[in-house]
MARKOLPA-494959 format. One record per residue (C-alpha): residue number from 1; residue in three letters; x, y, z. Coordinates in pm, 1 decimal. Example, Ala and Ser with C-alpha at 12.3 -4.5 7.8 and 13.67 -1.06 7.14 Angstrom:
2
<nr:1	rest:ala	u:1230.0	v:-450.0	w:780.0> .
<nr:2	rest:ser	u:1367.0	v:-106.0	w:714.0> .
This chain:
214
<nr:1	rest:unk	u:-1977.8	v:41.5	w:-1427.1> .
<nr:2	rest:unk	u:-1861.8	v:350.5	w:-1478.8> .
<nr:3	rest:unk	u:-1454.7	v:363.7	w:-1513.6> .
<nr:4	rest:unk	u:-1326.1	v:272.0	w:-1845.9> .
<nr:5	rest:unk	u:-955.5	v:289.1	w:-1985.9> .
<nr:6	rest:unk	u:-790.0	v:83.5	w:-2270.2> .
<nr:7	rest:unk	u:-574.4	v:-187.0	w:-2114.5> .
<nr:8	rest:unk	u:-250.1	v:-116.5	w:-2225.9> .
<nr:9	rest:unk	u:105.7	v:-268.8	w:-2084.4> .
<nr:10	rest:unk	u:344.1	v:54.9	w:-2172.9> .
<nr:11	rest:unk	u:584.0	v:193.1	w:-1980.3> .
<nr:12	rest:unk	u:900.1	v:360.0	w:-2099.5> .
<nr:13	rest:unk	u:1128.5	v:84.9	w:-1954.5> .
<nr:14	rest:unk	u:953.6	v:-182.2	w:-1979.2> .
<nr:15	rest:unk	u:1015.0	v:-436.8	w:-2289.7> .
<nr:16	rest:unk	u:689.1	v:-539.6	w:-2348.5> .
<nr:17	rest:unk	u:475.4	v:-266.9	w:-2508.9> .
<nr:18	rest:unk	u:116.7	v:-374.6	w:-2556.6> .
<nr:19	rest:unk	u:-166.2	v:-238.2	w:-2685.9> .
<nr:20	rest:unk	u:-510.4	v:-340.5	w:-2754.9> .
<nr:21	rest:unk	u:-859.1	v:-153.1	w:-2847.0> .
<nr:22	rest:unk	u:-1056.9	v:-345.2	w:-2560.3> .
<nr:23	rest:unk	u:-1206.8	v:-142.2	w:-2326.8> .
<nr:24	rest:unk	u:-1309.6	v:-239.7	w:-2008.7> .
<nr:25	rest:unk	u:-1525.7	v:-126.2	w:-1746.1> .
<nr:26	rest:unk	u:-1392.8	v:-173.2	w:-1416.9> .
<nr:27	rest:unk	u:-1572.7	v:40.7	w:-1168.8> .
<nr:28	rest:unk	u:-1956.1	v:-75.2	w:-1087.4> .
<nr:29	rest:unk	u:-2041.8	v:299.1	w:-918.8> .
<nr:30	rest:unk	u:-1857.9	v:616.9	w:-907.3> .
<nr:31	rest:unk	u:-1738.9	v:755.1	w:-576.2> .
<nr:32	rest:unk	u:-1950.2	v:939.3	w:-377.3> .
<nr:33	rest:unk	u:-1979.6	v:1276.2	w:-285.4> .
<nr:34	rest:unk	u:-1928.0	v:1214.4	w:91.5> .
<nr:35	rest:unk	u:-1632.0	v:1077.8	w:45.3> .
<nr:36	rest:unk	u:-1477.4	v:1383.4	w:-164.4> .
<nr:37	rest:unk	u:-1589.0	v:1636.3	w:97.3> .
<nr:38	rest:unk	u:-1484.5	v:1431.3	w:375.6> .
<nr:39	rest:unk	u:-1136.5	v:1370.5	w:209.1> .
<nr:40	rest:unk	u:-1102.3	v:1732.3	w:105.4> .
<nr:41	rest:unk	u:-1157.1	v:1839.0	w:522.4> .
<nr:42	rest:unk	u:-873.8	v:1577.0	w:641.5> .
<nr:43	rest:unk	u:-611.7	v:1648.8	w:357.6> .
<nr:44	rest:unk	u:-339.0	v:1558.3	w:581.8> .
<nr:45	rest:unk	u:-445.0	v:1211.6	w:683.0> .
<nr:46	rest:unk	u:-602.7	v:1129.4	w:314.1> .
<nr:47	rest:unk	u:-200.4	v:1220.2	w:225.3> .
<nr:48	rest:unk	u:-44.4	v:1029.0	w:505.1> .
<nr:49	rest:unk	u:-293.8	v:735.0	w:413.3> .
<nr:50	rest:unk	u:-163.4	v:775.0	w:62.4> .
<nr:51	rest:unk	u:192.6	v:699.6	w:126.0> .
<nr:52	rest:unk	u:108.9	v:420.3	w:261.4> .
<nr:53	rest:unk	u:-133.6	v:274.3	w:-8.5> .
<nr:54	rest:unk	u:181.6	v:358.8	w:-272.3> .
<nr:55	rest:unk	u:422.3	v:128.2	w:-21.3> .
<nr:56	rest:unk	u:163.8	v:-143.1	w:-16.9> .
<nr:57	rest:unk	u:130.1	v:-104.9	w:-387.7> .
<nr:58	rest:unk	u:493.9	v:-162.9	w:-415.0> .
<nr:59	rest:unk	u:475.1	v:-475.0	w:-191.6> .
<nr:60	rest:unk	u:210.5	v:-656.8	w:-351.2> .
<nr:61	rest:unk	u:366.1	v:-622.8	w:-726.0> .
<nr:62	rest:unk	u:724.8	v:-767.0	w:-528.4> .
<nr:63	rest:unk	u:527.8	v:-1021.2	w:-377.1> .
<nr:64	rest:unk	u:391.5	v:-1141.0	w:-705.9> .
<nr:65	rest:unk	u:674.1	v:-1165.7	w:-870.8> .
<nr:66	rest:unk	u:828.5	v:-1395.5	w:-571.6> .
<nr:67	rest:unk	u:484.1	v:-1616.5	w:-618.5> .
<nr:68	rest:unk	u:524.4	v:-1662.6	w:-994.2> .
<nr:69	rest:unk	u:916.8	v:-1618.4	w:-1095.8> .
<nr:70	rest:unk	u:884.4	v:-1779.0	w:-1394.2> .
<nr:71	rest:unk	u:595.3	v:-1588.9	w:-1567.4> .
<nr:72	rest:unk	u:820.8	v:-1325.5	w:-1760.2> .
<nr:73	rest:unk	u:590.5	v:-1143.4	w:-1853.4> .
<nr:74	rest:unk	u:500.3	v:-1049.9	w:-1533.0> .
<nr:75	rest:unk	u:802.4	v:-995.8	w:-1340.2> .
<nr:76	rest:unk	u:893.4	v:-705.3	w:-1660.8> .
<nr:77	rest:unk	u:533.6	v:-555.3	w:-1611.4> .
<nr:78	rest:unk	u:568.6	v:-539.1	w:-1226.2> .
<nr:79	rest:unk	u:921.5	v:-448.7	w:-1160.5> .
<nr:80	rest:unk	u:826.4	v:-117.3	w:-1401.5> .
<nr:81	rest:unk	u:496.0	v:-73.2	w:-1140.2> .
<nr:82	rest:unk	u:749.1	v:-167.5	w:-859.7> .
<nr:83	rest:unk	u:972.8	v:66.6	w:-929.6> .
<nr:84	rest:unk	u:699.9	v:349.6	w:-1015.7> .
<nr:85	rest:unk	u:524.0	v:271.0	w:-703.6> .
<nr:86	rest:unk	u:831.3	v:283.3	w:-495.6> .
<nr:87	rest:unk	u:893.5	v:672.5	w:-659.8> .
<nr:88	rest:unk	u:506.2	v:768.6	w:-567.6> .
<nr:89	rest:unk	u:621.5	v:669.3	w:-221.3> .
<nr:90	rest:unk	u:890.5	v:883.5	w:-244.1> .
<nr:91	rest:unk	u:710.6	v:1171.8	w:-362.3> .
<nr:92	rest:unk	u:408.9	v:1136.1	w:-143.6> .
<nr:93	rest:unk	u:678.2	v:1144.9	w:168.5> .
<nr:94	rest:unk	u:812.3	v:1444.6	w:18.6> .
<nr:95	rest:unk	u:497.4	v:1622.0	w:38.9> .
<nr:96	rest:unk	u:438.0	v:1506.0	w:380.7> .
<nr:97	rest:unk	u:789.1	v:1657.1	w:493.5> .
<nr:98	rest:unk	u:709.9	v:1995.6	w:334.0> .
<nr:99	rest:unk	u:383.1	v:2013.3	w:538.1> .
<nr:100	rest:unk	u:498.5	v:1873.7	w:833.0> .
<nr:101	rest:unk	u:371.9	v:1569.5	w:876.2> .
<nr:102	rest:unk	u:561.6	v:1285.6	w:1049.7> .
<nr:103	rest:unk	u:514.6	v:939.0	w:908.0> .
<nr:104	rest:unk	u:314.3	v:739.5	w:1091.2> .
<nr:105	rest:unk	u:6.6	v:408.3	w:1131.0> .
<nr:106	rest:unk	u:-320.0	v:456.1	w:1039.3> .
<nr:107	rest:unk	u:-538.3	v:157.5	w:1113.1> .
<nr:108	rest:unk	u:-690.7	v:17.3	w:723.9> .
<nr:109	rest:unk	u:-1008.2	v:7.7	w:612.8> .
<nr:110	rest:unk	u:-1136.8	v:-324.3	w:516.4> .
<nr:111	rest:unk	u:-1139.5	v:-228.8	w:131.2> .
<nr:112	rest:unk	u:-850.1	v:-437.4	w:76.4> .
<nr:113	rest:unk	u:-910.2	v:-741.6	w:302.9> .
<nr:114	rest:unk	u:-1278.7	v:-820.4	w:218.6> .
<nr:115	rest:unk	u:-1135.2	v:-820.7	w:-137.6> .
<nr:116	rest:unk	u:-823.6	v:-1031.6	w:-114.4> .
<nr:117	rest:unk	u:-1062.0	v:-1219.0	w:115.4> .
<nr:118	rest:unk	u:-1236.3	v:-1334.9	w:-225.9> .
<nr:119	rest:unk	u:-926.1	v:-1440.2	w:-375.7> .
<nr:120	rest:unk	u:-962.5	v:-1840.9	w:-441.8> .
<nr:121	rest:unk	u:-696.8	v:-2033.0	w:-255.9> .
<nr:122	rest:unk	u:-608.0	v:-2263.5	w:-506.3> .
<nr:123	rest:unk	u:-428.5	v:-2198.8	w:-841.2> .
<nr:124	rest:unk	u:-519.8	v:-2106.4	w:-1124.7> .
<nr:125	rest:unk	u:-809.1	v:-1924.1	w:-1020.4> .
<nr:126	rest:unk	u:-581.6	v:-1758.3	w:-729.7> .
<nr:127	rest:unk	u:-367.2	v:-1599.2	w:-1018.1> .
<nr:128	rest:unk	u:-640.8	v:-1478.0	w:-1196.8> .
<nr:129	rest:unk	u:-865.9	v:-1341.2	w:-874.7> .
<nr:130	rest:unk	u:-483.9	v:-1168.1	w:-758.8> .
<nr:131	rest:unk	u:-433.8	v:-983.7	w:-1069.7> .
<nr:132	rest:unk	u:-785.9	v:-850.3	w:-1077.5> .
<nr:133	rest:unk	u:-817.8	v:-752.0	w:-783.5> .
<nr:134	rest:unk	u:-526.9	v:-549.5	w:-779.9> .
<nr:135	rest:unk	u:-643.9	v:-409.9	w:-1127.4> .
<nr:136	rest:unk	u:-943.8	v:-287.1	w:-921.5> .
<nr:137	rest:unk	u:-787.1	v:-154.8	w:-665.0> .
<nr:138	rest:unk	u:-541.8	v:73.7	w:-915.9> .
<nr:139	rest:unk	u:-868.7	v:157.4	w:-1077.3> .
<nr:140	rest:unk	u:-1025.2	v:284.6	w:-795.7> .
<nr:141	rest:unk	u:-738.2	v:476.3	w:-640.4> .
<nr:142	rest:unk	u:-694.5	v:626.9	w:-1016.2> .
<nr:143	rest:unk	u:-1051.4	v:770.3	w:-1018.4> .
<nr:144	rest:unk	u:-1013.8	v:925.7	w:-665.6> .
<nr:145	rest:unk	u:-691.3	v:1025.5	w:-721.7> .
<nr:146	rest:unk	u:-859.1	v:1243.5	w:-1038.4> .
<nr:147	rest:unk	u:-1145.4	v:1360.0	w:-758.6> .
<nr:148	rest:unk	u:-870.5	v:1489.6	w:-517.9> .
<nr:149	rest:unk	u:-682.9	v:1655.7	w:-859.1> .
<nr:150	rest:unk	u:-1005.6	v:1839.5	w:-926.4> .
<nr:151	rest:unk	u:-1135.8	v:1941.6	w:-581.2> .
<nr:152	rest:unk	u:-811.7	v:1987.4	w:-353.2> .
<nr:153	rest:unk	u:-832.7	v:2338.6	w:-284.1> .
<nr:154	rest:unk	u:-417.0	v:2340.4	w:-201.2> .
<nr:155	rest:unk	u:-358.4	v:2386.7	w:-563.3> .
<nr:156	rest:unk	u:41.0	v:2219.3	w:-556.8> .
<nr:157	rest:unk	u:-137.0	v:1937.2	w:-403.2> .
<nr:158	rest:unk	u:-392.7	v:1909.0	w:-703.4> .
<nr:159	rest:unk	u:-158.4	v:1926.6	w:-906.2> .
<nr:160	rest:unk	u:36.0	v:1669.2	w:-763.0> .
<nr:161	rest:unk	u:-263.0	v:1452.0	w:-744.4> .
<nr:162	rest:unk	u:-269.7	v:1487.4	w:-1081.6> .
<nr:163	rest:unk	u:66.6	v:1404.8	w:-1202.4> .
<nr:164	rest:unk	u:-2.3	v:1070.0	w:-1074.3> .
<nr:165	rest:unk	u:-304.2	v:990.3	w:-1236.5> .
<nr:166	rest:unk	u:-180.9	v:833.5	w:-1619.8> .
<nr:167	rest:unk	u:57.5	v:592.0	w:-1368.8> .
<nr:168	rest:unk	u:-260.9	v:462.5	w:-1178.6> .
<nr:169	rest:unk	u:-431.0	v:417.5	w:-1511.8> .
<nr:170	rest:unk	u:-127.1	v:188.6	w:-1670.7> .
<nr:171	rest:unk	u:-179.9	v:37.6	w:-1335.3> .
<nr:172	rest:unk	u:-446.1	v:-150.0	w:-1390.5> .
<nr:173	rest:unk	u:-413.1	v:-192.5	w:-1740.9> .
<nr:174	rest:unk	u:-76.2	v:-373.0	w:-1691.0> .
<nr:175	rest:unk	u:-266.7	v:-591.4	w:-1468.9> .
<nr:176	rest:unk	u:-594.9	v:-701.5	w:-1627.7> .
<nr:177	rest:unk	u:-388.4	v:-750.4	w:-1949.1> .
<nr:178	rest:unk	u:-230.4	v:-982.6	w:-1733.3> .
<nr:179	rest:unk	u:-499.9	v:-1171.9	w:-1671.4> .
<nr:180	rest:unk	u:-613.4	v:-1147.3	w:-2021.5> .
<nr:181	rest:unk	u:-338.4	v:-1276.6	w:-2144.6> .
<nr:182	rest:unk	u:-322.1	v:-1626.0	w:-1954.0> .
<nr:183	rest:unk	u:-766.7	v:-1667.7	w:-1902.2> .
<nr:184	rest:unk	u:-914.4	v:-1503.5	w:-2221.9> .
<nr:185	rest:unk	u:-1122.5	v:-1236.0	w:-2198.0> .
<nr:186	rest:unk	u:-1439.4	v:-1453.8	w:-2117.5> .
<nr:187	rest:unk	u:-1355.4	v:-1593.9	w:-1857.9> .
<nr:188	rest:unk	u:-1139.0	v:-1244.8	w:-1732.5> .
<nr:189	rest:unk	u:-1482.2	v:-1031.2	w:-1781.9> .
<nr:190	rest:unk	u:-1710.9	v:-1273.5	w:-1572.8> .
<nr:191	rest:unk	u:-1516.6	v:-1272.9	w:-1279.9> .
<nr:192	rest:unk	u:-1415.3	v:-916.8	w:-1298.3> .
<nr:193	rest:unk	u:-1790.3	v:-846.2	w:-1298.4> .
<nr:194	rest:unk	u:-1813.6	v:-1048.4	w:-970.8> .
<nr:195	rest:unk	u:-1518.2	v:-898.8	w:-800.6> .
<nr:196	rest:unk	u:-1608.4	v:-527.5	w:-898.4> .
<nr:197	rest:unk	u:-1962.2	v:-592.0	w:-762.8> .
<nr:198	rest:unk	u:-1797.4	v:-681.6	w:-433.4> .
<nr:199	rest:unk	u:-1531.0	v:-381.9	w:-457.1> .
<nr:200	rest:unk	u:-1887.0	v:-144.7	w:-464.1> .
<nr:201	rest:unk	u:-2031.1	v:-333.8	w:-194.9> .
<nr:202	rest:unk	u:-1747.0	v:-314.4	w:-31.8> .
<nr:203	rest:unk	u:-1741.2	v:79.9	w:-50.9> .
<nr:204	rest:unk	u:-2146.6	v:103.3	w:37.8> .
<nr:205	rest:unk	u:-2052.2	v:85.1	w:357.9> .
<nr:206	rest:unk	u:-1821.9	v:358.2	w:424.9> .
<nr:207	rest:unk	u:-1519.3	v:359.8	w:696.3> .
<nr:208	rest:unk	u:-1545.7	v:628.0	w:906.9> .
<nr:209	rest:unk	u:-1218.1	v:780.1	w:885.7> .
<nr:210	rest:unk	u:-1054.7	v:955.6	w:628.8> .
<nr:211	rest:unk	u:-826.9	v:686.0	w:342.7> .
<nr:212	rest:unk	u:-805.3	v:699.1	w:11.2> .
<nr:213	rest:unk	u:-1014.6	v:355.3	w:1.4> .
<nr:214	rest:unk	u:-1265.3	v:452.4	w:288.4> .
């Protein structure tokens, strides 16, 4: 695996301030080339796709904290993503309206589907499969977000790219501490092996049009 970060739930507004010297590997391959070059050609759509990854992102933390109101700890950790997710949106559409570029569809890739597709219907193992796959899908959009900060060529873009990359990090800490916090690490690290071995599978394939999780 090749993406590692200490899990940490810290945010400046959030209440709960966690830290922990676990690290954990998230990622079982690194991007690959094709998709860097590929992404780097169709800037515009990889942009337009962005904005609306950071609205879905926003969704599915609301969404969780409908599903489980009484979990506390939760509904602090993801009103801060909410709310941060919700201001990427914002900032992405920004960009978009300084380039010219009208909001509009893009058809998905299956990324996301095949792996909420894994996610156990029946609780508790749904909570636990929800959290981490959202944790891996911060995790990847983290490390491509650092590929696009490094190789965008537009160099406000970059460094855009770049200003977002600590957030996507906390990201998926927040959320695998989650899960750590109500399954253990054991049981948290077998499944996460399983899930990120489907998230690279997943990605072997590639979509052939330009996203962020093509």
């Amino acid at each position: 695996m090749c993406s590692t970060t200490p899990p940490v739930l810290s945010s400046p507004s959030s209440a709960a301030v966690i830290e922990t010297p676990v690290r954990i590997k998230f990622l079982v391959q690194p991007t690959r080339p094709e998709w860097v070059e590929q992404a780097i050609a169709h800037l515009d759509t990889i942009l337009l796709d962005h904005s609306h990854c950071e609205r879905k992102a926003a969704s599915v933390a609301i969404n969780l904290m409908f599903r489980y109101p009484s979990h506390k700890r939760l509904v602090d950790a993801l009103t801060d993503i909410a709310q941060e997710e919700l201001d990427h949106f914002r900032q992405v559409n920004q960009q978009l309206e300084r380039r010219h570029i009208s909001l509009a569809p893009l058809s998905a890739p299956p990324y996301a589907s095949r792996l909420n597709a894994a996610v156990c219907p029946q609780e508790p193992q749904r909570f636990l499969d929800t959290l981490l796959v959202c944790a891996l899908i911060e995790a990847r959009s983290h490390e491509r977000l650092q590929l696009l900060a490094q190789h965008c060529p537009d160099r406000e873009l970059a460094e855009f790219f770049a200003s977002l990359v600590t957030s996507e990090a906390r990201h998926y800490g927040t959320y695998w501490y989650l899960a750590y916090e109500s399954f253990g690490q054991e049981v948290v690290a077998e499944r996460l092996q399983q899930l990120a071995a489907l998230e690279s599978e997943i990605l072997s394939t590639p979509y052939p049009l330009p996203r962020i999780h093509s």
